[in-house]
Every structure is written in structure tokens, then in C-alpha cells.
PDB file with SEQRES, HELIX, SHEET and CRYST1 records, atoms N, CA, C and O in Angstrom:
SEQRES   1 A   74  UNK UNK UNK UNK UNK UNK UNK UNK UNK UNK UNK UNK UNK          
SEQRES   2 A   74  UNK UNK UNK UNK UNK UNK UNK UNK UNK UNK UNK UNK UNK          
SEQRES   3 A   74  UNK UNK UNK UNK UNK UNK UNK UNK UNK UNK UNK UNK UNK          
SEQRES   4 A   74  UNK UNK UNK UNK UNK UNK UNK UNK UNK UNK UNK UNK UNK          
SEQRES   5 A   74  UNK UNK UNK UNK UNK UNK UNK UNK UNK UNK UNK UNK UNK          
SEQRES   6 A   74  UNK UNK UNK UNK UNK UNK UNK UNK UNK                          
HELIX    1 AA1 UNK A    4  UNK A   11  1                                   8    
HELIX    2 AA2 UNK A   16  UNK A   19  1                                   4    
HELIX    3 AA3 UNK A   22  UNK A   37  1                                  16    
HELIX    4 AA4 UNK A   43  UNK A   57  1                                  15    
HELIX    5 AA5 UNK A   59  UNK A   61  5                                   3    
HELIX    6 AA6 UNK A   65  UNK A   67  5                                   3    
HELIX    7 AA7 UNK A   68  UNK A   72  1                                   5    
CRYST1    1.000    1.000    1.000  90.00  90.00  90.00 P 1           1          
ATOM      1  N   UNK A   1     150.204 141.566 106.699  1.00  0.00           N  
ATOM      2  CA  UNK A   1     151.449 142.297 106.873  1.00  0.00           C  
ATOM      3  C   UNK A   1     151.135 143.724 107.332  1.00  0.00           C  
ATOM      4  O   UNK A   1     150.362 144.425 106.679  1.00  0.00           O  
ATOM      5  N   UNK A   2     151.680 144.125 108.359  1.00  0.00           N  
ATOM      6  CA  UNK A   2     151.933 146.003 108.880  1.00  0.00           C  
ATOM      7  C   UNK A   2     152.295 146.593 107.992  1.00  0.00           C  
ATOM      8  O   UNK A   2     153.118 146.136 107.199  1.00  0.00           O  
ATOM      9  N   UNK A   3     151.859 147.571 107.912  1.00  0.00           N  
ATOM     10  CA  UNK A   3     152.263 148.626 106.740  1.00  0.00           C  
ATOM     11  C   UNK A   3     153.223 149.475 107.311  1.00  0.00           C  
ATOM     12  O   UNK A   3     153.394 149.387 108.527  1.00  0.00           O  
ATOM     13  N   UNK A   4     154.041 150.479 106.503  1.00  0.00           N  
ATOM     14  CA  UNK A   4     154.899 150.956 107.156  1.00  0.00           C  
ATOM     15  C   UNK A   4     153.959 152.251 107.997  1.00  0.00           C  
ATOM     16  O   UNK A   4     154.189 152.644 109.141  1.00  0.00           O  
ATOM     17  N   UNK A   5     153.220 152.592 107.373  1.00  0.00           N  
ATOM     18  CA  UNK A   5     152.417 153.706 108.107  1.00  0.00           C  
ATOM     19  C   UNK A   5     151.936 153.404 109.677  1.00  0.00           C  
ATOM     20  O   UNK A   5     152.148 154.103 110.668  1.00  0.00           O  
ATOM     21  N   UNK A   6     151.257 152.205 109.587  1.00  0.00           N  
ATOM     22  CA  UNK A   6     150.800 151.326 111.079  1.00  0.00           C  
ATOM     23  C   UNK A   6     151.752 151.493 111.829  1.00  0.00           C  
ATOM     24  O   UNK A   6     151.503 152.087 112.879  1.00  0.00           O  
ATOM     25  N   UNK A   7     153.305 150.997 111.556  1.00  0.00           N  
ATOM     26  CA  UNK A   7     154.665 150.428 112.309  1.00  0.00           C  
ATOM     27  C   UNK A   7     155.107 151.896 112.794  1.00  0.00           C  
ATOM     28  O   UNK A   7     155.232 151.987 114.015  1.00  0.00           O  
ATOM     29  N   UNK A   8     155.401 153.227 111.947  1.00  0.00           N  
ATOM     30  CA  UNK A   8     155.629 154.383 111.934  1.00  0.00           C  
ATOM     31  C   UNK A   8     154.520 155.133 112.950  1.00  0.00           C  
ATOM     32  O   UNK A   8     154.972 155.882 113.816  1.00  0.00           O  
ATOM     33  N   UNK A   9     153.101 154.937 112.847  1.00  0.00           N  
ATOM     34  CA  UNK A   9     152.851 155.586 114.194  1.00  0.00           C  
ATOM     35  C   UNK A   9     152.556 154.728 115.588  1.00  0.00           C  
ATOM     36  O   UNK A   9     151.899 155.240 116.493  1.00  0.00           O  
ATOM     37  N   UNK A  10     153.152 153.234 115.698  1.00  0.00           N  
ATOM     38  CA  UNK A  10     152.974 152.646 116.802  1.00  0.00           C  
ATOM     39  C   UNK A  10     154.786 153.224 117.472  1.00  0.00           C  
ATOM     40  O   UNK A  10     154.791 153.544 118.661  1.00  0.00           O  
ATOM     41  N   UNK A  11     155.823 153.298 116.897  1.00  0.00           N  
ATOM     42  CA  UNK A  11     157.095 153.734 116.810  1.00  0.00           C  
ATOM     43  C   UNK A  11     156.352 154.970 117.542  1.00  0.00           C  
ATOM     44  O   UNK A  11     156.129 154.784 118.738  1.00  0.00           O  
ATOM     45  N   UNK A  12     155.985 156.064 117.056  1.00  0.00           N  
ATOM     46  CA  UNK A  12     155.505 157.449 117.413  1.00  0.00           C  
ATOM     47  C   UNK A  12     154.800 157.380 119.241  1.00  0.00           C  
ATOM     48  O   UNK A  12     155.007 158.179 120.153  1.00  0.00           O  
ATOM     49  N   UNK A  13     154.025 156.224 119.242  1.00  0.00           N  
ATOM     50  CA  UNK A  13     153.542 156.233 120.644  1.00  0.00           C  
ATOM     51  C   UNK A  13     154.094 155.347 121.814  1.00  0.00           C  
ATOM     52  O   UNK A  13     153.615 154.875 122.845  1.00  0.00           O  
ATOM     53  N   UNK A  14     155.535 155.330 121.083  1.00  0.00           N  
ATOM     54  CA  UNK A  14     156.343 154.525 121.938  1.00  0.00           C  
ATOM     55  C   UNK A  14     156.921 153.119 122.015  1.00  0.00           C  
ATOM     56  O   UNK A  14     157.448 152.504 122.942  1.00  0.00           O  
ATOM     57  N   UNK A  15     156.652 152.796 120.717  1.00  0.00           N  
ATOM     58  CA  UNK A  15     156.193 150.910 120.520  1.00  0.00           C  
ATOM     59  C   UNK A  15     157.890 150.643 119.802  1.00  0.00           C  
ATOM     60  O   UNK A  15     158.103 150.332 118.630  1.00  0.00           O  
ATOM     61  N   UNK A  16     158.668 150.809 120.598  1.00  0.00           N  
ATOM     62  CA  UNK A  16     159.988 150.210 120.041  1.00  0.00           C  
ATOM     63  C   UNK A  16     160.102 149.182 119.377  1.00  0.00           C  
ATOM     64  O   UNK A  16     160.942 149.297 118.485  1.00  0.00           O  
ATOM     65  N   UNK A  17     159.424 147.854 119.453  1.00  0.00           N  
ATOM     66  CA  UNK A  17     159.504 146.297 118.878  1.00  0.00           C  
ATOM     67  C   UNK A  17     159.187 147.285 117.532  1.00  0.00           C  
ATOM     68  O   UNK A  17     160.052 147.157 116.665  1.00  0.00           O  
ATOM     69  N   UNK A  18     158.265 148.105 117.247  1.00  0.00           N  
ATOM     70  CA  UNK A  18     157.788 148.721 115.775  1.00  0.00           C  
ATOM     71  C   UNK A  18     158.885 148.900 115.150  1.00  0.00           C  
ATOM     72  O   UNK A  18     159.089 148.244 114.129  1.00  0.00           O  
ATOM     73  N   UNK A  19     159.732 149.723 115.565  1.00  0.00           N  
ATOM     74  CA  UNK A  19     160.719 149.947 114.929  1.00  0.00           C  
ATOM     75  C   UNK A  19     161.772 149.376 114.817  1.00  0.00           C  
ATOM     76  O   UNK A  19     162.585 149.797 113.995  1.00  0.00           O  
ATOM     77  N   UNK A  20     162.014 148.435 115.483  1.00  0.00           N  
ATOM     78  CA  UNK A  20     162.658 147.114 115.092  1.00  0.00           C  
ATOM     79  C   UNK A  20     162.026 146.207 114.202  1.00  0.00           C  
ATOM     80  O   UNK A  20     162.472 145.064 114.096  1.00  0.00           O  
ATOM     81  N   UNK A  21     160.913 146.631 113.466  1.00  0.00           N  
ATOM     82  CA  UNK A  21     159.920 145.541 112.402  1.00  0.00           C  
ATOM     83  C   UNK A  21     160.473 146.481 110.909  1.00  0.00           C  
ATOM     84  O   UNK A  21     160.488 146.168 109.719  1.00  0.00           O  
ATOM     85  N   UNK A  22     160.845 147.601 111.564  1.00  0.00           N  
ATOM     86  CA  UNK A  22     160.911 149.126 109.933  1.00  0.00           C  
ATOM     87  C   UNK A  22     162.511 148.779 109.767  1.00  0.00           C  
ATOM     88  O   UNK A  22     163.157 148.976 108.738  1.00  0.00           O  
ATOM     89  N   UNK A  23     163.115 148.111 111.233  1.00  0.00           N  
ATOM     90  CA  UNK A  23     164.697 147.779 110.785  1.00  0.00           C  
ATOM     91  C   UNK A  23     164.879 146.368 109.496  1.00  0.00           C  
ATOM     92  O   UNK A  23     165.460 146.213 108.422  1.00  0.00           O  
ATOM     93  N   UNK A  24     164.076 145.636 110.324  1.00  0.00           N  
ATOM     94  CA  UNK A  24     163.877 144.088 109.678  1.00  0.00           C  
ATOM     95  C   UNK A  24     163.806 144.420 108.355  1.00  0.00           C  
ATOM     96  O   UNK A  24     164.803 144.154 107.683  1.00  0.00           O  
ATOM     97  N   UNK A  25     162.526 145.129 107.614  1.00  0.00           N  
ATOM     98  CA  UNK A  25     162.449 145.159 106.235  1.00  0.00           C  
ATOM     99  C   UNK A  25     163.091 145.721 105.881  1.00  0.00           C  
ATOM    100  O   UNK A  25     163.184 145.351 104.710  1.00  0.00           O  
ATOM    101  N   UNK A  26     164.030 146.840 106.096  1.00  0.00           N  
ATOM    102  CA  UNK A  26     164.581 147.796 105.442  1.00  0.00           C  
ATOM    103  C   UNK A  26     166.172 147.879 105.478  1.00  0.00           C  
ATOM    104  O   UNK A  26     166.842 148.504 104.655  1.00  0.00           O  
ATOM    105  N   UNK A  27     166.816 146.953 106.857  1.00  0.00           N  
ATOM    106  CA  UNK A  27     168.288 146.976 106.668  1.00  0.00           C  
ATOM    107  C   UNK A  27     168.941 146.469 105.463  1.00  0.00           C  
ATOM    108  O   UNK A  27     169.937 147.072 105.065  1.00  0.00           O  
ATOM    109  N   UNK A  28     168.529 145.467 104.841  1.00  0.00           N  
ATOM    110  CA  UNK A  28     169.003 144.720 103.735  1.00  0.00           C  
ATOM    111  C   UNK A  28     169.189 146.267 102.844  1.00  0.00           C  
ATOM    112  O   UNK A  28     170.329 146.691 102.656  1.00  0.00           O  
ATOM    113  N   UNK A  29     168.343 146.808 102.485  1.00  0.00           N  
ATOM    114  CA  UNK A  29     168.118 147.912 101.466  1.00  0.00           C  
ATOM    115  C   UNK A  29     169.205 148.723 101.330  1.00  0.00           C  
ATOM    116  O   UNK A  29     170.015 149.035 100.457  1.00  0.00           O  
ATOM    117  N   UNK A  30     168.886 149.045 102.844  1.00  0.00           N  
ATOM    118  CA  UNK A  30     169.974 150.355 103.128  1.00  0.00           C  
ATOM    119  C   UNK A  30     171.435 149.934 103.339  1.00  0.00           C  
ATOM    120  O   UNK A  30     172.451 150.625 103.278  1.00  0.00           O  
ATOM    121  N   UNK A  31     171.301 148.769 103.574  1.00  0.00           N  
ATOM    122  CA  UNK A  31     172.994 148.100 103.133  1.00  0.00           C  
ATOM    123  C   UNK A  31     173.376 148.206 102.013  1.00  0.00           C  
ATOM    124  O   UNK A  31     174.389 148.864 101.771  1.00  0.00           O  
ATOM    125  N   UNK A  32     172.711 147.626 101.100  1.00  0.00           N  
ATOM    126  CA  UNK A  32     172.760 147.554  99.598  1.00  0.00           C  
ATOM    127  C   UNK A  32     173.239 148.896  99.000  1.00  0.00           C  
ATOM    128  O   UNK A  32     174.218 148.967  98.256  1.00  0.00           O  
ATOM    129  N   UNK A  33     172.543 149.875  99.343  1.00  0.00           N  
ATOM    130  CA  UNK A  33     172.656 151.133  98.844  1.00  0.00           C  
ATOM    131  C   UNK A  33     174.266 151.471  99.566  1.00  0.00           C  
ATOM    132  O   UNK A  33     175.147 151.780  98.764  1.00  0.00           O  
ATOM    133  N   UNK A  34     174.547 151.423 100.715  1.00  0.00           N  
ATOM    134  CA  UNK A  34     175.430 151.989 101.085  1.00  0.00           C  
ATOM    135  C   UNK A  34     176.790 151.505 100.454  1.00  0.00           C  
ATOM    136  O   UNK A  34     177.712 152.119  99.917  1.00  0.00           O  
ATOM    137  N   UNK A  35     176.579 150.245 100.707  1.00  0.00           N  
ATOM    138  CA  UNK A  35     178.018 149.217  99.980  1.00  0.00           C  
ATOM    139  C   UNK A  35     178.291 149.285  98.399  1.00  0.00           C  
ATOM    140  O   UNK A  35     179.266 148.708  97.917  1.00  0.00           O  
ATOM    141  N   UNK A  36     177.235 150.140  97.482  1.00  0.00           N  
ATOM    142  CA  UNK A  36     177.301 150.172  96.318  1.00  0.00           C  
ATOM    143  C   UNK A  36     178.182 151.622  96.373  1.00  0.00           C  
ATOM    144  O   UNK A  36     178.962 151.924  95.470  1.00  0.00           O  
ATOM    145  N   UNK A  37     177.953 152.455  97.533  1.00  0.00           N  
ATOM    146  CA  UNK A  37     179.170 153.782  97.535  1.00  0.00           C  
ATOM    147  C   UNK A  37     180.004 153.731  97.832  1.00  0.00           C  
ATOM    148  O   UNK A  37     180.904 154.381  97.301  1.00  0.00           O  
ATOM    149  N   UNK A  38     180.237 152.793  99.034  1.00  0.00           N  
ATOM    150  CA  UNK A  38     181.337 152.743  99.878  1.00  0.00           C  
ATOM    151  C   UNK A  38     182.203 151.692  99.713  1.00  0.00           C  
ATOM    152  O   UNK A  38     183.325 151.754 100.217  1.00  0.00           O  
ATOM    153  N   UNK A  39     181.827 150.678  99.044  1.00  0.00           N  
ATOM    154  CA  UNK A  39     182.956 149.244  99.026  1.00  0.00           C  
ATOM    155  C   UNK A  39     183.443 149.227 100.336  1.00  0.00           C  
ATOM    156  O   UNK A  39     184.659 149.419 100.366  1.00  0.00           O  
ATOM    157  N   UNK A  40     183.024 149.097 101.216  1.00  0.00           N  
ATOM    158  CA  UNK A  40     184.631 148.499 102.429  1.00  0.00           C  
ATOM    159  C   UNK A  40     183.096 147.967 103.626  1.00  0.00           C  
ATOM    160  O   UNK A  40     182.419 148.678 104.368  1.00  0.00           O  
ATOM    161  N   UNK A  41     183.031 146.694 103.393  1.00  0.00           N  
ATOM    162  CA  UNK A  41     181.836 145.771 103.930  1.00  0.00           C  
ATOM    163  C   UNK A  41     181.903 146.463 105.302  1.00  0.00           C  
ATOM    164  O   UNK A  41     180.828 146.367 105.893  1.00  0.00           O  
ATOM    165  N   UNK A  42     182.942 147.195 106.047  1.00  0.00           N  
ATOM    166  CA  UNK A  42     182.587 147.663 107.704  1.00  0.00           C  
ATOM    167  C   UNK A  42     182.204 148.443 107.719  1.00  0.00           C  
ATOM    168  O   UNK A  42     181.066 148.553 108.175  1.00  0.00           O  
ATOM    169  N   UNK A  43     182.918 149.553 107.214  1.00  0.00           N  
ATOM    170  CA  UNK A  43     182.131 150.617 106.704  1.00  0.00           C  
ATOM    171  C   UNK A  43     180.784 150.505 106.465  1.00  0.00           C  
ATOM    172  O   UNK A  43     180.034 151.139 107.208  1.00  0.00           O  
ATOM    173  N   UNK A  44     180.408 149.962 105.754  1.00  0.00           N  
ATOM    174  CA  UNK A  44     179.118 150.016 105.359  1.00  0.00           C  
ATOM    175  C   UNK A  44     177.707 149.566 105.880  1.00  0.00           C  
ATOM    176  O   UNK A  44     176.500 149.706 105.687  1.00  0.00           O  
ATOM    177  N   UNK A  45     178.825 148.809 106.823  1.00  0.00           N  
ATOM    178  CA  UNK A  45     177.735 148.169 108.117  1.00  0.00           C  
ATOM    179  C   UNK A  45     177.386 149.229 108.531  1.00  0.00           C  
ATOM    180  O   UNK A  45     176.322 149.788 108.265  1.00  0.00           O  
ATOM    181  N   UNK A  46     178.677 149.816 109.577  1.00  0.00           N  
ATOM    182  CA  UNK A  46     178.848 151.251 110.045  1.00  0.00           C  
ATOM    183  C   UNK A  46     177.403 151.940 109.991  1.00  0.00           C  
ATOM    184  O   UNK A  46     176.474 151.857 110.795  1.00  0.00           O  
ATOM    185  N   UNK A  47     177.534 152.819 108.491  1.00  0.00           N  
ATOM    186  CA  UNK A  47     176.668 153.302 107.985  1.00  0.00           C  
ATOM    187  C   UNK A  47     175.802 153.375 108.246  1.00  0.00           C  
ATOM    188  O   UNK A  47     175.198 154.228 108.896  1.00  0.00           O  
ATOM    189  N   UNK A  48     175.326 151.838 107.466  1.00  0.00           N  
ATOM    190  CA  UNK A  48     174.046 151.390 107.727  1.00  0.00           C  
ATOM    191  C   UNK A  48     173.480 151.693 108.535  1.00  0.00           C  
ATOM    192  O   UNK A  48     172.474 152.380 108.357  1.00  0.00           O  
ATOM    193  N   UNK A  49     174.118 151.088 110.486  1.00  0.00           N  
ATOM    194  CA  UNK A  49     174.005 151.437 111.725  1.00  0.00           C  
ATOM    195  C   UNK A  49     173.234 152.757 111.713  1.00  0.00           C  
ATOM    196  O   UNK A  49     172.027 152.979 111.817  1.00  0.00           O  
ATOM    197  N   UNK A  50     174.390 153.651 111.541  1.00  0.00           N  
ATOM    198  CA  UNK A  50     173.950 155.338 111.736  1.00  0.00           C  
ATOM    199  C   UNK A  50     172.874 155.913 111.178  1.00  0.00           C  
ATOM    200  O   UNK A  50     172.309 156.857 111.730  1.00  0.00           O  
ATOM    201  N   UNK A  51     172.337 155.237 109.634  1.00  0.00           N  
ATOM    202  CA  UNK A  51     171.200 156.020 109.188  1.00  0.00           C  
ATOM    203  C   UNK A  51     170.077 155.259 109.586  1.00  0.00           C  
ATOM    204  O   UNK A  51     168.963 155.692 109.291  1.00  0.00           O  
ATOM    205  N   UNK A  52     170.185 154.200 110.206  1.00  0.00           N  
ATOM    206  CA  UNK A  52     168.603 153.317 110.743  1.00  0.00           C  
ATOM    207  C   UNK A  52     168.460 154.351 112.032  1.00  0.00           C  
ATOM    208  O   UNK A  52     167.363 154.910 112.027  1.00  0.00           O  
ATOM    209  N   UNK A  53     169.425 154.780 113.271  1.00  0.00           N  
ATOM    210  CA  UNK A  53     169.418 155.466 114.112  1.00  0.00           C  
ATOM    211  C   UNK A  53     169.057 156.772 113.948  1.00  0.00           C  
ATOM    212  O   UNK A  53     167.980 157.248 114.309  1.00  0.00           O  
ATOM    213  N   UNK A  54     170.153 157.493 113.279  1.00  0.00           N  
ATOM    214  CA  UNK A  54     169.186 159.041 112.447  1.00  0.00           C  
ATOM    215  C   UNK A  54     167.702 158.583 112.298  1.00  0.00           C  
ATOM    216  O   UNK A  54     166.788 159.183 112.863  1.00  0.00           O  
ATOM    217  N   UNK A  55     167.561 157.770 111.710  1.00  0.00           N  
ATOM    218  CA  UNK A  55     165.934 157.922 111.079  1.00  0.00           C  
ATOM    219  C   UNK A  55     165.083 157.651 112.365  1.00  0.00           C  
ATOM    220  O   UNK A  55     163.955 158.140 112.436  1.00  0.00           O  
ATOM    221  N   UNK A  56     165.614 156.845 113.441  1.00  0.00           N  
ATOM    222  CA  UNK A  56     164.673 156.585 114.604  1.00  0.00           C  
ATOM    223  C   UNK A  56     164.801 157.957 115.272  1.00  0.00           C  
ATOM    224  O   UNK A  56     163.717 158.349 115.703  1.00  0.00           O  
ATOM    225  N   UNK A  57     165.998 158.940 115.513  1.00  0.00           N  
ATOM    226  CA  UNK A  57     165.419 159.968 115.778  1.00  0.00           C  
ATOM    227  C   UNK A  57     164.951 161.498 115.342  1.00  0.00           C  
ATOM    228  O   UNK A  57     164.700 162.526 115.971  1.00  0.00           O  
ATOM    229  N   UNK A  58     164.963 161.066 113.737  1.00  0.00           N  
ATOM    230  CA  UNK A  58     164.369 162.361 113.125  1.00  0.00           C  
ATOM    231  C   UNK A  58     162.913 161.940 112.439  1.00  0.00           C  
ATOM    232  O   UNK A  58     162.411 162.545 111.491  1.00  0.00           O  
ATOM    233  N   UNK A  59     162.101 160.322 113.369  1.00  0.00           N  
ATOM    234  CA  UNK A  59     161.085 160.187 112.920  1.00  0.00           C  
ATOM    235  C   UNK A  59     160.059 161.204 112.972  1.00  0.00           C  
ATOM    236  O   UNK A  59     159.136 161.267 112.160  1.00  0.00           O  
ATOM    237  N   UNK A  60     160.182 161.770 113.659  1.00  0.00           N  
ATOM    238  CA  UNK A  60     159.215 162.946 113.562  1.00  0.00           C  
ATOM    239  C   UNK A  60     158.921 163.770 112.997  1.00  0.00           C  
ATOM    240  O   UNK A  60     158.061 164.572 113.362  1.00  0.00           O  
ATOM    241  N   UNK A  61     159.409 163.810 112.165  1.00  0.00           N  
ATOM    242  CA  UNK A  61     160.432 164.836 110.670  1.00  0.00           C  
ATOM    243  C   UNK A  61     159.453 164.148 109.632  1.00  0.00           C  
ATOM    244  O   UNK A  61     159.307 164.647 108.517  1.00  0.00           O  
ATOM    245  N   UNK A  62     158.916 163.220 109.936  1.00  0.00           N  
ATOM    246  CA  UNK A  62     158.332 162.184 108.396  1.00  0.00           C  
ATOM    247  C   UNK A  62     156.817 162.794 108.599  1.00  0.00           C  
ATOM    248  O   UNK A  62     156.119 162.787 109.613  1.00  0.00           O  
ATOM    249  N   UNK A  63     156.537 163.348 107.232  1.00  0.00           N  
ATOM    250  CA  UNK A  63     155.277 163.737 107.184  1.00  0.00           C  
ATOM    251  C   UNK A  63     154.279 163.043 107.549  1.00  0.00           C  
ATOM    252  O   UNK A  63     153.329 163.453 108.216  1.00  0.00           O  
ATOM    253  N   UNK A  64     154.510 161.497 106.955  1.00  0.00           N  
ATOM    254  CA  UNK A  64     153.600 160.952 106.137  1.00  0.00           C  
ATOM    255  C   UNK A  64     154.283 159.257 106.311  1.00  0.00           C  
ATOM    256  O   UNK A  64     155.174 158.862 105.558  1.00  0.00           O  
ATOM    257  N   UNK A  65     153.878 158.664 107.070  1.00  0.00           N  
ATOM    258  CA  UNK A  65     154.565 157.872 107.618  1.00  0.00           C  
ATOM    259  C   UNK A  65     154.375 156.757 106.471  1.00  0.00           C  
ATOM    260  O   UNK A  65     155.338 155.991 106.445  1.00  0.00           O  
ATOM    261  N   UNK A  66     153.307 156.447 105.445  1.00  0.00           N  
ATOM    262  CA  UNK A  66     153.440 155.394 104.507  1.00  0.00           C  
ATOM    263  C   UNK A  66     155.075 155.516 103.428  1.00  0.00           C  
ATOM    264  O   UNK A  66     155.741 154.648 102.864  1.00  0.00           O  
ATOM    265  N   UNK A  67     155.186 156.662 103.510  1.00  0.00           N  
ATOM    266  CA  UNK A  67     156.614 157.211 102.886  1.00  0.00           C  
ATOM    267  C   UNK A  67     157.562 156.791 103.528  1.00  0.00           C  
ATOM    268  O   UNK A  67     158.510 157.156 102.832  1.00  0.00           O  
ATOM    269  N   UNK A  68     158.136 156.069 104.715  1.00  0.00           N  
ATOM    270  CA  UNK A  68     159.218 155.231 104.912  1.00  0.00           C  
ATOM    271  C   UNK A  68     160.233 155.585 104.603  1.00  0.00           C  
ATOM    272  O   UNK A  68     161.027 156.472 104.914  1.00  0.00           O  
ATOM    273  N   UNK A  69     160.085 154.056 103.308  1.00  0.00           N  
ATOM    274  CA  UNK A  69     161.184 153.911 102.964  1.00  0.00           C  
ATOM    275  C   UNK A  69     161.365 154.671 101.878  1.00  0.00           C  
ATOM    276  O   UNK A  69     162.415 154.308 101.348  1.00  0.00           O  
ATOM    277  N   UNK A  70     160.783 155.687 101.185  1.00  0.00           N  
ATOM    278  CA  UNK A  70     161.421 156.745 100.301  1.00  0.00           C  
ATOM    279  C   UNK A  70     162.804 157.119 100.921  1.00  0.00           C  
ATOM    280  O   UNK A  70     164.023 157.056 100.764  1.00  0.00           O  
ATOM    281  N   UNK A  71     161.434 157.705 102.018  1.00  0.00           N  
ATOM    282  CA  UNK A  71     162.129 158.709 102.752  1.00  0.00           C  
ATOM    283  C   UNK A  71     163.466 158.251 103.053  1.00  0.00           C  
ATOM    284  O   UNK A  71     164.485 158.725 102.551  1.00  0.00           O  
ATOM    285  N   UNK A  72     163.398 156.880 104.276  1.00  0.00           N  
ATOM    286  CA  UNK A  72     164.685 156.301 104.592  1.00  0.00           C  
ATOM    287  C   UNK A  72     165.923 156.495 103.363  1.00  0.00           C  
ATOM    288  O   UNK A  72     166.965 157.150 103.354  1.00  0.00           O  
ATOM    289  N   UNK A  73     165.465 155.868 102.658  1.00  0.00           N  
ATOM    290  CA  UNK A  73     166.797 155.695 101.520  1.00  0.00           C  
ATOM    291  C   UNK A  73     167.078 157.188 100.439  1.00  0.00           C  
ATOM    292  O   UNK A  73     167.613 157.130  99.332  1.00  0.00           O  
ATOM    293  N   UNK A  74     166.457 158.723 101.242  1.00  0.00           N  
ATOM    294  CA  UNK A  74     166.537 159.392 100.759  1.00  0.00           C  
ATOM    295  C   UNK A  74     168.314 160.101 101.423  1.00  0.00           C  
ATOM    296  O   UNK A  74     168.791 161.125 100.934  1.00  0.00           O  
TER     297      UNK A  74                                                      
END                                                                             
């Protein structure tokens, strides 16, 4: 299995499929979290949507790329 650190700097040198591998493990999560604030299942898709995107473009912002999904679900 890729670690998130591996996936996080192949993402960094351009490797989009990567970050479609950091979506795979991590949308479930960040759904979860969101729909536990928001109740309204579109919404929360919504959401979801927007903070997988934020995070693809404030990856650069991540110190420490094994930190992820802290970070993500921070």
C-alpha cells in the first residue's frame, strides 16, 4: 500500500491519478465528518466536494506530507 507521504509528493510533481488515490481513502471520512454537522446528505456531498479541492490546492501548505489526513480533516 502507498503511503500518504509517497501519494502527497507524487501529487507535488504533478501525478494527478495520486491525488485521486488521497481522494479514494479519504472521501468516505470527510463525508462522515461533514454529515455529522450538517445533516442535509447534499449539502454534505457539497462540502465534501469543496474541502477535497481546497486541500488539492493548498497542498503545498502541508508540511509534512505523512500528516494527510490530520491535516485534511483538520
Amino acid at each position: 500500500m502507498t503511503t500518504d507521504l509517497e501519494l502527497v509528493n507524487r501529487v507535488r510533481t504533478g501525478e494527478i491519478q495520486a491525488f485521486a488515490n488521497l481522494v479514494e481513502r479519504y472521501e468516505r471520512t470527510v463525508l462522515a465528518v461533514v454529515q455529522a454537522e450538517v445533516r442535509d446528505p447534499e449539502a454534505a456531498q457539497d462540502l465534501t466536494e469543496s474541502t477535497l479541492l481546497l486541500a488539492y490546492r493548498h497542498l503545498g501548505k502541508l508540511p509534512d506530507g505523512s500528516q494527510f489526513g490530520p491535516w485534511l480533516l483538520r
